[in-house]
DOROTI-306130 format. One record per residue (C-alpha): residue in three letters; chain; y, z negated, x negated. Coordinates in steps of 0.02 Angstrom, whole numbers. Layout:
BEGIN
type:Ala&mol:A&Y:Y&Z:Z&X:X $
...
REM end
This chain:
BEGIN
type:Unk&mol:A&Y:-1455&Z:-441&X:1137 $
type:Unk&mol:A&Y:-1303&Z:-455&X:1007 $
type:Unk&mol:A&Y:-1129&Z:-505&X:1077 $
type:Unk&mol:A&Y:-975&Z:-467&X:972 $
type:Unk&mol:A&Y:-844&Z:-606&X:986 $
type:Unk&mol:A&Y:-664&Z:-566&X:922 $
type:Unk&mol:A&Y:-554&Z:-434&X:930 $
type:Unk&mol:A&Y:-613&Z:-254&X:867 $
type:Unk&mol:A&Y:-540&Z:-216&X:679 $
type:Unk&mol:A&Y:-381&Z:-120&X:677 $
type:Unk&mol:A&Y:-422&Z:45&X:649 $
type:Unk&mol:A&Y:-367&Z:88&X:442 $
type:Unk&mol:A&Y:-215&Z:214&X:471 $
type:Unk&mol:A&Y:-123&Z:85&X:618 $
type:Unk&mol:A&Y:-132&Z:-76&X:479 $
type:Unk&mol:A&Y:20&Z:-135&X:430 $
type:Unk&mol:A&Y:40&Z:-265&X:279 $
type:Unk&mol:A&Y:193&Z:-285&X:242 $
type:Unk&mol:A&Y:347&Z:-367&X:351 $
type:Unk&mol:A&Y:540&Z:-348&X:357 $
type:Unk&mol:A&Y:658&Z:-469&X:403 $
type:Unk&mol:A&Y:826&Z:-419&X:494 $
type:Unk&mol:A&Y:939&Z:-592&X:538 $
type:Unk&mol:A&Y:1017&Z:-531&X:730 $
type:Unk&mol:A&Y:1133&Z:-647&X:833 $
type:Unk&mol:A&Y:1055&Z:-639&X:1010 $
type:Unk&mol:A&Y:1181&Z:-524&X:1081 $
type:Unk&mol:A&Y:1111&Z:-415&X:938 $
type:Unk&mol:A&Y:946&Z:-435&X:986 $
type:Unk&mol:A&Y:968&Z:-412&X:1163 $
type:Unk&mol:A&Y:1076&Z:-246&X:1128 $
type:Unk&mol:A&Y:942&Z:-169&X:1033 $
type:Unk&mol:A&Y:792&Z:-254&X:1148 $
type:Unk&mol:A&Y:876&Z:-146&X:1281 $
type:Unk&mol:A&Y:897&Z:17&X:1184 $
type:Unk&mol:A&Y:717&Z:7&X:1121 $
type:Unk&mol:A&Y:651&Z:-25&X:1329 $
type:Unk&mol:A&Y:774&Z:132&X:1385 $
type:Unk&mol:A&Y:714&Z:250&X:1243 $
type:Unk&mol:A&Y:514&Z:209&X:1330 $
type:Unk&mol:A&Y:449&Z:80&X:1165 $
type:Unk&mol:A&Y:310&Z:-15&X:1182 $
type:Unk&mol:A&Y:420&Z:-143&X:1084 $
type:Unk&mol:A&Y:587&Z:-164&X:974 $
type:Unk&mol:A&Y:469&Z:-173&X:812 $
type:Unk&mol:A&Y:400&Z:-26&X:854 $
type:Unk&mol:A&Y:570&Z:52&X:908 $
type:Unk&mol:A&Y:652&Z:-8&X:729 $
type:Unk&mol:A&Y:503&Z:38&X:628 $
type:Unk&mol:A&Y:510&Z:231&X:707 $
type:Unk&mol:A&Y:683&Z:236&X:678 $
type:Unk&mol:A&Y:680&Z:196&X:508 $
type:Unk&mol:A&Y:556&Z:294&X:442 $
type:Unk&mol:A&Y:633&Z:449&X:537 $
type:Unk&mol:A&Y:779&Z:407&X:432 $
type:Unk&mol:A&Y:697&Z:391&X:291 $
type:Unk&mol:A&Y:624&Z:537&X:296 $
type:Unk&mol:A&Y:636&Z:667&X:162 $
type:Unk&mol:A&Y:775&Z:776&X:252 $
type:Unk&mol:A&Y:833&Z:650&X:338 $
type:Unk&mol:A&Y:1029&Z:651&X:308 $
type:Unk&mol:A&Y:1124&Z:537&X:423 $
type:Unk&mol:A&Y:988&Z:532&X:561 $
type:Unk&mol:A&Y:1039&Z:340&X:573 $
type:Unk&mol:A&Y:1224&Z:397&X:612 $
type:Unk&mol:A&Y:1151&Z:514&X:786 $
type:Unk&mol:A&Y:1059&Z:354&X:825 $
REM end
């Protein structure tokens, strides 16, 4: 009998490798903390990260601006 220890790999199309830094005062952070949490996130990182590659998007004019 074989037992795994660890966590399971992270599947190949959820990896990320690369990071982003945005400096945020903490009223900042908390403002956008609490607009990820009301639009149903699982986290701001994942709430920033949608956003901004919905806006980058090819098409994508101004989608920032509705925001």
């Amino acid at each position: 009998m074989e037992i795994e220890m660890g966590r399971p790999p992270v599947p190949t199309h959820l990896k990320r490798d690369k990071r982003l830094v945005v400096m945020l005062t903490d009223s900042e952070n908390e403002r956008l903390a609490a607009a990820a949490k009301a639009a149903g996130a699982a986290s701001l990182s994942d709430w920033v990260r949608d956003l901004l590659l919905e806006a980058a998007a090819p098409g994508a004019k101004d989608s920032l601006s509705k925001a």
